[in-house]
C-alpha positions in Angstrom: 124.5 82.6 -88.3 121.1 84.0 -87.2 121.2 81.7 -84.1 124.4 82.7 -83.1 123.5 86.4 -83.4 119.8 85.7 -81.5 121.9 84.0 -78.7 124.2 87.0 -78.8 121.1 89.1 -78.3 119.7 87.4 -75.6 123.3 87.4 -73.7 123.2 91.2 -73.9 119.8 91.8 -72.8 120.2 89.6 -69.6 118.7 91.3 -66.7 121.7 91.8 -63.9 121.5 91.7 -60.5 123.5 92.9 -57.7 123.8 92.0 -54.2 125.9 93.8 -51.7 127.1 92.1 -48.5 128.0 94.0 -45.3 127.8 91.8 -42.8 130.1 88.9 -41.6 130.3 85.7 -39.0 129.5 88.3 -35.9 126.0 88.5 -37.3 125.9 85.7 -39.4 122.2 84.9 -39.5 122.6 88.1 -41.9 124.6 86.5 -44.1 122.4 83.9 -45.5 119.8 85.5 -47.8 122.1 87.2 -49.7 123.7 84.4 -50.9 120.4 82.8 -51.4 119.1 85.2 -53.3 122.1 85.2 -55.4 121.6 81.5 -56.1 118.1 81.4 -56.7 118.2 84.6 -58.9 121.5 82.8 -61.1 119.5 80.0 -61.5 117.1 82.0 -63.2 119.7 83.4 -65.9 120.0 86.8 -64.4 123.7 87.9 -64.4 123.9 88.1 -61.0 127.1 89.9 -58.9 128.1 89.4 -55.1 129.9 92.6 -53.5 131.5 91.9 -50.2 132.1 95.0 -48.7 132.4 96.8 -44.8 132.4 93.4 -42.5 131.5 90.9 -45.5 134.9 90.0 -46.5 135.8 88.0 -43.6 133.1 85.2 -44.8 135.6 85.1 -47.6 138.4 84.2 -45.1 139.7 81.0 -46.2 140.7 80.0 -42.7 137.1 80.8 -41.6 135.2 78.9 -44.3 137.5 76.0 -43.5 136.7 75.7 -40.2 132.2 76.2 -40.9 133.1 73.3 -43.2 134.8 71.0 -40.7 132.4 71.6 -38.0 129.3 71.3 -41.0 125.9 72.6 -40.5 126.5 76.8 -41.6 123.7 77.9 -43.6 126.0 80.4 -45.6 128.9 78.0 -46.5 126.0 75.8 -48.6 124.8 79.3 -49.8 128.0 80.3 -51.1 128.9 76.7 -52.7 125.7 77.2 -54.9 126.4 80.8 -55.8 129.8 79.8 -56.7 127.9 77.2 -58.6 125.4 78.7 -60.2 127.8 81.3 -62.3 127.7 83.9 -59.5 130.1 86.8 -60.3 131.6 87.6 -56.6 133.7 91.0 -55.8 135.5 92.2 -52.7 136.4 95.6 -52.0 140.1 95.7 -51.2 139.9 98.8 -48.7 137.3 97.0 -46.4 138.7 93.8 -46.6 142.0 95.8 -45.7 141.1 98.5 -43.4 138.0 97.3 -42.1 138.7 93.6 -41.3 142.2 93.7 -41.6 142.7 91.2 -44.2 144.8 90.1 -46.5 144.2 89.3 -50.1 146.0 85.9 -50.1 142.9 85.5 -47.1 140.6 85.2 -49.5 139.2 82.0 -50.9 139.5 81.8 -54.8 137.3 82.6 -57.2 136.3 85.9 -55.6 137.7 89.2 -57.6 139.5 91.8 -55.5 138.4 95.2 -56.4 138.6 98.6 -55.4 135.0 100.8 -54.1 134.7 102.6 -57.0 133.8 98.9 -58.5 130.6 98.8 -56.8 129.6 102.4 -58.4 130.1 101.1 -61.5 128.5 97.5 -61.1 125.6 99.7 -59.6 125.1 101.8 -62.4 125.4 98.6 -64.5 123.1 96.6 -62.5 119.1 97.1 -63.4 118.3 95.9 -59.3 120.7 96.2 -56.6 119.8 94.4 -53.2 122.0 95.6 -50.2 121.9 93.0 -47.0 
């Protein structure tokens, strides 16, 4: 019982971290330490959160990351496997990825949640360090 309520603890004391994508394949090499960072700071046990917002949702395009995987080689694609991997909570804002990049959310590979802006206030607010790339 004590173990269970010490784990229980330590769950809700976990440090959270929160990483905030902008950019997209136009300026890819600005894509890559985010989801880096993300990985490395999962694999520490911080509850760590990926926000794709303005032109980050079209890395999410299914089409797109079907197409960096055939041709092999894009650092973000391995980025984003071992985020995925790692426990990595990922968000995308539905305006951007409707308005901005002119998406839909069937686009979107799985395992990413579709949410609206005011999301990232509150995961913000919830986060103790937010990194914005």
């Amino acid at each position: 019982m004590e173990q269970a309520q010490s784990e229980s603890q330590a769950e809700e004391q976990k440090k959270k971290i929160l990483i905030v994508v902008t950019h997209g394949p136009d300026d890819i090499d600005r894509t890559y330490a985010p989801l880096f960072m993300a990985s490395i700071s999962a694999s520490m046990e911080y509850e760590t959160s990926v926000f794709f917002m303005i032109k980050g949702p079209k890395l999410l395009d299914k089409k797109w990351q079907e197409e960096e995987r055939r041709k092999g080689g894009n650092p973000f694609i391995r980025f984003f496997d071992m985020a995925k991997e790692n426990g990595v909570k990922m968000y995308v804002c539905v305006q951007s990825l409707k308005d901005m990049c002119h998406m839909n959310e069937s686009d979107i590979v799985d395992g990413v949640e579709i949410v609206g802006g005011s999301t990232l206030i509150d995961l913000t607010m919830d986060a103790d360090r937010s990194l914005f790339f």
